[in-house]
N, C-alpha and C positions, 0 to 999 in steps of 0.2 A: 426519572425513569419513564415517567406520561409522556413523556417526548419521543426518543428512543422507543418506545413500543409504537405510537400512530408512524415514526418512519419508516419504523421496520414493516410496517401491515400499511402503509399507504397505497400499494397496489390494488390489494384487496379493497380496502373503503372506498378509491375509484372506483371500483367494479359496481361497488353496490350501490355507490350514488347514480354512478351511468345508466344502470337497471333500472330504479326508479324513475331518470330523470324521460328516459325512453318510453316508460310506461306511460307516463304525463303524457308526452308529445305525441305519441299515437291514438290518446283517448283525445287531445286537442283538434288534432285535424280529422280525425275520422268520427263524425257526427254521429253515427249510430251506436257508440260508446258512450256513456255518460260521465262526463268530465267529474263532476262533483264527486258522483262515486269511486271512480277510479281516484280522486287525492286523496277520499277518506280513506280508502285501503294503501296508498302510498304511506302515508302517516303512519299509522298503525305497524306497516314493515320497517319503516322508519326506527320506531320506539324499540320495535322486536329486536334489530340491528344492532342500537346502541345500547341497551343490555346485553346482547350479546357479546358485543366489544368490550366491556366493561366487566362482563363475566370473565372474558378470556385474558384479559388485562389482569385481573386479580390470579389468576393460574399458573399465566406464562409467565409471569415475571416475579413471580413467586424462588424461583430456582435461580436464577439471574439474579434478582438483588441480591440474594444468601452471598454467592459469588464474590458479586462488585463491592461487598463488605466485608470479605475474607480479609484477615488480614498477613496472607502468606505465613502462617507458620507453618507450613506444610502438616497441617493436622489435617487430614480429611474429615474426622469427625465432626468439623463446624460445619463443614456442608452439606447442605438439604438433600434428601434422594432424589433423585429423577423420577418425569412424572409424565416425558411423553419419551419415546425411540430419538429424538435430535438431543432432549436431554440427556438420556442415555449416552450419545455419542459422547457430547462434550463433559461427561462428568469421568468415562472410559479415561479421554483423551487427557484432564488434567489427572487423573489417579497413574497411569502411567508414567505423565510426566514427573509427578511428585516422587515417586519411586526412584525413579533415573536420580533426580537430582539430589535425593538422598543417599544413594549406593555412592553417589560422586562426591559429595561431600565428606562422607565420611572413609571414604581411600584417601582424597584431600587432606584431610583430617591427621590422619595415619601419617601421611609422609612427611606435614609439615612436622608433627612431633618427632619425626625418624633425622627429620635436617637441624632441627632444633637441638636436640639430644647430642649428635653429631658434631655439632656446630661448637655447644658449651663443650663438649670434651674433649675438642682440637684446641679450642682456648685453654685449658684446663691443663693438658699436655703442654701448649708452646710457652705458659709460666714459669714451668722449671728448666729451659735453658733461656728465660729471661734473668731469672733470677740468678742462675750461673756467672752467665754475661756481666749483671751488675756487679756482683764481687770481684770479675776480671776486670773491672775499667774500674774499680776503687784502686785498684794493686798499679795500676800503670803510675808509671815516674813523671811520666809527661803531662803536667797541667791541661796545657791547653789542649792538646788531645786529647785529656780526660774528660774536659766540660763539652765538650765537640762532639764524641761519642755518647754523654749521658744525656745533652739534647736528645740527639736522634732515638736512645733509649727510652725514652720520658713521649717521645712524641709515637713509638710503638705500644710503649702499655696503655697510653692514653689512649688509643684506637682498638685496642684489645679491651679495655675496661668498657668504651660505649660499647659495641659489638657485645660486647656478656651482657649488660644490663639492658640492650636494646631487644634483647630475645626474652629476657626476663619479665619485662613492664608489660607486655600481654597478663600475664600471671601473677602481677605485683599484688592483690587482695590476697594471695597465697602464703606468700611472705613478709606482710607485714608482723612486726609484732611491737605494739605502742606501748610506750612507756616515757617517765621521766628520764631526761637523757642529760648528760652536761655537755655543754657547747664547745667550751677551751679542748678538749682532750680529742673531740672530732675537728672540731677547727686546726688546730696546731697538726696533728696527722694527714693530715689534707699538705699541709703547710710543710713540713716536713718531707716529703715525696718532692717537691718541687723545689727542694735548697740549692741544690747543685746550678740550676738554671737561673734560681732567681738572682746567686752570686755573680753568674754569668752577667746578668742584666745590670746587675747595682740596684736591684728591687727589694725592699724591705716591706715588712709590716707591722702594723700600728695596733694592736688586738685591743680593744675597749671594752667589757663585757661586763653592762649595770646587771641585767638580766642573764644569770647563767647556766639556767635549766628550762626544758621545752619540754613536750607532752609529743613526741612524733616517736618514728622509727631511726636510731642512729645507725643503720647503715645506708639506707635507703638518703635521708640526710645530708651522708659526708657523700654521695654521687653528685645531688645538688650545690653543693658546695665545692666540689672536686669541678665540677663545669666552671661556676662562676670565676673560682680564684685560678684556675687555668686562663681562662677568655683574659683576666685582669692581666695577668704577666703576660701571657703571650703578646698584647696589643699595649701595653706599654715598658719604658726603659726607664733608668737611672731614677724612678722616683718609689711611695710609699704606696702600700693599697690599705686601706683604711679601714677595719671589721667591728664594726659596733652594733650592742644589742641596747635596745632598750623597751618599755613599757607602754602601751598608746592604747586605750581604752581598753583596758583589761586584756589587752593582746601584746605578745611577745614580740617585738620587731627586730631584725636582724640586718644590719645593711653591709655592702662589700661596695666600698667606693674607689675607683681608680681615677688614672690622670692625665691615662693614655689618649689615643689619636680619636675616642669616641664613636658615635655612631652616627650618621645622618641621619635626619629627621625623617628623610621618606621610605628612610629603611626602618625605621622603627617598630611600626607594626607588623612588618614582616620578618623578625627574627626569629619567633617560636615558631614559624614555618620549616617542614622538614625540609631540608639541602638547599637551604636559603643563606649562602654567603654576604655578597653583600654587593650594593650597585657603586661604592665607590672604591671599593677595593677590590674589583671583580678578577683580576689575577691572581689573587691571594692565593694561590695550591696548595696554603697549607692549611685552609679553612675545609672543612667536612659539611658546615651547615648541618650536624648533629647535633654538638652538643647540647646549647640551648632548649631544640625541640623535646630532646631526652629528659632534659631539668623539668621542662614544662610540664612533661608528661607524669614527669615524679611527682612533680609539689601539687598537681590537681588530684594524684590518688591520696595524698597527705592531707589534702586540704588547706594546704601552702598557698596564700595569693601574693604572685612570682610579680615585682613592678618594677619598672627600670625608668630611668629617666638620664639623658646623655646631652651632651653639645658637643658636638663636633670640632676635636682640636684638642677640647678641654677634659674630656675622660666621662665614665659611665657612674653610674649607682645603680644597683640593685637592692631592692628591699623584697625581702620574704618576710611575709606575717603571717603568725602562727595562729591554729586555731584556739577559741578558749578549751579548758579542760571539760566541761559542759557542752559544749559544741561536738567535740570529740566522742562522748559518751551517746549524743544521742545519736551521732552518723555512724560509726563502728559498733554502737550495740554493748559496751562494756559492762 
């Protein structure tokens, strides 16, 4: 801030050096002025000066630091009063602004919950002639027609299911509610929604489960898992995906292994990115680049550490590990 302050007054401290240094140079050439005298009184305004500076240095920038250490929560109460008329101005000038941007935030505020609100209850509406729709394409005669329509059915709820929960996860401390959950009955649910397709594919799975109860939210849970064993089938054919849980240092491990076409290595740190498809299958139009980011966003309010490891060719793993029950009680406060 000693910096900043002699810039801002460098005008001024020329001025008072140039005075001085003029007073010198006319006691110098004009003999009947006593040089010696005239420096002892140069010094002396000197000294007068730099207290003075140093006075004013502790004043002015008194209100300024408070400022430059604000740290914008639009509280004006951190802010020091004003203590000359330009303080005044600039103290006018940010209270106004704060005000503005307060009225505006919270109209902001308002609408987004009016589009939100709106939003879940157009979802909300278009479920019950989804659900129609599905017992009409169970009734059709025609197989292959049926599996061909309940694709395309499977790949609307499944875009209607992100979209709900992608308006939700702002709010998900709201609806958590943790408990002992078992695994199999949200696993196979998840699993179950996606039969018709997975027959489609010649996709089966292999449920393993040493460990079969967890400490989280199961519904929150089967969205994460609703991602992953989607991602699994969609990107692979005529083989298994592999669900096993087990125990690794007192933590719950969950994995979802597939066998599919994989992920590239340069894309891998780039999956939990939103609307991040992919650089080797960038045609793909039927990737969103949500779901993942969704999952990620879930297991870090869970406290889920979400890890994947893939080869390209050869198929993905995912591993979620759970938090300890201890872990749980001192983050959520139980």
């Amino acid at each position: 801030m000693i910096w900043t302050f002699l810039k801002e007054r460098r005008t001024w401290l020329l001025l008072l050096l140039s005075i001085q240094l003029i007073i010198l140079f006319i006691s110098y050439i004009d003999s009947t002025i006593p040089f010696m005298s005239m420096l002892y009184i140069v010094l002396l305004l000197t000294l007068l000066c730099i207290t003075f500076v140093v006075l004013r240095y502790m004043k002015e920038t008194r209100f300024y630091s408070n400022m430059k250490n604000w740290d914008h929560t639009y509280d004006l109460a951190e802010l020091s009063s004003a203590d000359s008329p330009f303080e005044q101005i600039v103290l006018d000038a940010v209270t106004l602004q704060t005000e503005r941007y307060k009225r505006e935030t919270s109209y902001n505020y308002i609408l987004l919950e009016q589009e939100k609100d709106e939003l879940l209850s157009w979802i909300h509406e278009v479920k019950t002639p989804l659900t129609a729709m599905q017992l009409m394409i169970d009734r059709l005669p025609d197989e292959t027609l049926q599996r061909q329509l309940m694709y395309e059915w499977l790949r609307i709820h499944h875009l209607l299911d992100q979209q709900l929960h992608q308006k939700r996860i702002p709010f998900i401390q709201n609806d958590l509610y943790i408990e002992v959950s078992e695994l199999e009955p949200i696993i196979h649910q998840e699993i179950r929604v996606l039969k018709s397709w997975c027959i489609q594919k010649g996709i089966g799975f292999d449920v393993s489960l040493t460990e079969t109860k967890v400490l989280t939210d199961a519904k929150w849970l089967g969205f994460i898992l609703r991602q992953l064993i989607t991602n699994a089938v969609k990107y692979s054919a005529s083989s298994d995906v592999l669900i096993e849980s087990s125990r690794l240092d007192d933590h719950v491990v969950l994995t979802i292994q597939d066998t599919g076409r994989g992920i590239d290595p340069k894309d891998l740190p780039r999956i939990y990115e939103r609307g991040f498809t992919s650089t080797t299958h960038h045609e793909d139009g039927a990737s969103t680049g949500m779901g993942l980011y969704l999952a990620k966003q879930v297991a870090d309010s869970l406290h889920i550490r979400m890890n994947v490891s893939s080869v390209l060719g050869e198929g993905t793993t995912f591993t979620l590990t759970f938090p300890r029950k201890n872990e749980f009680v001192r983050i959520t406060g139980m």
